[in-house]
N, C-alpha and C positions, 0 to 999 in steps of 0.2 A: 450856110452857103449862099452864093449870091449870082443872078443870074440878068446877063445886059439882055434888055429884048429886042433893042435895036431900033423900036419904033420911036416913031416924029410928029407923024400925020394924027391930028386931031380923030379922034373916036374909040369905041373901047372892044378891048383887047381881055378877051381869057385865056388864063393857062391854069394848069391842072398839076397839083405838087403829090408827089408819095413818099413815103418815109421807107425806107427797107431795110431791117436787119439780117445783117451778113451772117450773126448764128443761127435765128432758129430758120432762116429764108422766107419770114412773114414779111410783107407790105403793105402798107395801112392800104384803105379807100381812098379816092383819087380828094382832094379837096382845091376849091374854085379859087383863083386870085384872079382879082381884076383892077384892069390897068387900064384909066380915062384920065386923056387926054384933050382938053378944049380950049377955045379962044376964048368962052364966054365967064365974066367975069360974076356971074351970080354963084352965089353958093347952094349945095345940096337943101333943101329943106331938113329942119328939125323934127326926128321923129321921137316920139316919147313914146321909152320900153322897144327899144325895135329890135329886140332881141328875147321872143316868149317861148314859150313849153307851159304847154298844155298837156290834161290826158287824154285819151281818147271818150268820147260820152260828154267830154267838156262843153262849156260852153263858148264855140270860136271868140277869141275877140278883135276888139276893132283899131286900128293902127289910126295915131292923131298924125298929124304933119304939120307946118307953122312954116311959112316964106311968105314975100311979101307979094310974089306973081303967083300964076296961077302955077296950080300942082296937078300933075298930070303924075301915073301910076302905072308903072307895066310890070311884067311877069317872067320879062327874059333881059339878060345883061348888054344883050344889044338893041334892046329899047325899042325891038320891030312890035308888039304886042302890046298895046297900052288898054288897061282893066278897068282904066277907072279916072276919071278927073275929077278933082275935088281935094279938101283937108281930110278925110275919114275914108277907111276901106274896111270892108268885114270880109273874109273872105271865105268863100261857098263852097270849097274842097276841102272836103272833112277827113280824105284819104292819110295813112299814117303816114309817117315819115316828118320830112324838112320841105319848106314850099320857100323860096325866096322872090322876094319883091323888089322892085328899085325905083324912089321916087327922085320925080325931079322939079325944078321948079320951070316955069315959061315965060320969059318978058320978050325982049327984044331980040333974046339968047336964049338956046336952052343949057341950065348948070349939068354940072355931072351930075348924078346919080348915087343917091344912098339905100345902100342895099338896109332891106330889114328881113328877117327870117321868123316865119312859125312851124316849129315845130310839136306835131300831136305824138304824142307816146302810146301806144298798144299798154292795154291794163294788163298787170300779171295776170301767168295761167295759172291755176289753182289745181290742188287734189289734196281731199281728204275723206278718208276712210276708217271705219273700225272692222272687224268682222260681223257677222249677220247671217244668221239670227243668234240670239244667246240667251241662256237663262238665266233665270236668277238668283243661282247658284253659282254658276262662273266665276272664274278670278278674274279682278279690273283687267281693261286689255288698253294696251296702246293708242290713243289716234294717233294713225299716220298719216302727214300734211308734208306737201311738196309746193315749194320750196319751202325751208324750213324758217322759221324768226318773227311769225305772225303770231295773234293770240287766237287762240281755243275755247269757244264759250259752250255751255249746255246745262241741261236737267243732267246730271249723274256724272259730269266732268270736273276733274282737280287734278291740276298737274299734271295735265297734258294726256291721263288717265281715265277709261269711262267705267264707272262703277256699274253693271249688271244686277247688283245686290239694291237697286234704288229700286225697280220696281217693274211687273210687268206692263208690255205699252209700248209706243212706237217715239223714239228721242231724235231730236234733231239737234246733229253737233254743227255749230256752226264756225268758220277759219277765215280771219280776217288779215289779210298781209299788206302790208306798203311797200312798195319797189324803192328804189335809188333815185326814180323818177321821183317821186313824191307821190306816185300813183296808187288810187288802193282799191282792191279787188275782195268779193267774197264768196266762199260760195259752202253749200251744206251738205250732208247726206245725213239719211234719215236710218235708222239702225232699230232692229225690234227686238225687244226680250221676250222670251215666254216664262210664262210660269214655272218652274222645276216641279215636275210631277210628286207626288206625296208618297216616300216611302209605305209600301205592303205594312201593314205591323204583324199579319196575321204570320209574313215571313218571317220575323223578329219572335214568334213564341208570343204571340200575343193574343188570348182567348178572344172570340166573338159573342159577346152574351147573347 
């Protein structure tokens, strides 16, 4: 669909779009458009990768920019907040989510503004368990791991299975997953077996010299 905004007058303009289906009555999140309009005849500066995801724990990175006046850098689409002047910005909010930026360049004019965005990803949550304690007589038991699709390492693990019968002693099974993000998380629990006590023989009919 298509929508007149009616504006003339030099300067920029947000609006906010939602998608909404009429079966299930879901409607996305609001998402930003923006609309600049100027007299001034320089163009946006060049950014290289203005468009990153990162995980969280990452290490932020730093946005290049390239015009041939100076580069001035703000933090909001109406240009009232500017972070930084300069080619280079790192930016010092490590908070998760989307942060969006908008460089411009400054001669005699200033250009419109090109938006760049970083976004940090939250590392998967993790759960994995076996039961505890167990001996080592026990049938293999299950790891169970939430979300499912990561790999399973350990002393007395195979196939997703923790063998009891490897030995007594305290094992740490450890679950390593990748999200959609590309992001990867891990995490352990530590699980004890004991010894299976040594059948009586003297219960079995069995003399004591």
């Amino acid at each position: 669909s298509s929508f007149a905004t009616g504006k003339t007058e030099k300067g920029t303009y947000t609006y906010y779009v939602t998608v909404s289906n009429k079966t299930t009555g879901c409607t996305t999140a609001k998402a930003a458009v923006l609309l600049q309009i100027s007299d001034c005849d320089l163009v946006p500066p060049t950014v290289l990768n203005d468009i990153v995801s990162v995980c969280e724990k990452d290490v932020i990175p730093t946005f290049t920019a390239t015009a041939e006046n100076a580069i001035l850098l703000y933090s909001d689409a109406s240009l009232s907040n500017q972070v930084e002047t300069g080619a280079t910005y790192t930016p010092t909010n490590a908070t998760l989510g989307t942060q969006n930026f908008y460089v411009v360049q400054k001669g005699t004019c200033q250009s419109s503004a090109k938006k760049v965005s970083l976004t940090i990803n939250a590392l998967p949550s993790l759960s994995v368990s076996v039961p505890s304690p167990l001996k080592t007589t026990d049938a293999p038991v299950v790891v169970t791991v939430s979300p499912y699709g990561g790999k399973i390492t350990g002393k007395g693990v195979s196939d997703s299975k923790f063998y009891p019968s490897t030995g007594a002693g305290e094992y740490e099974i450890t679950y390593v997953y990748e999200d959609i993000n590309g992001c990867t998380n891990s995490k352990t629990f530590t699980t004890v077996v004991n010894q299976a006590a040594l059948p009586d023989r003297t219960q079995l009919g069995d003399t004591i010299a």
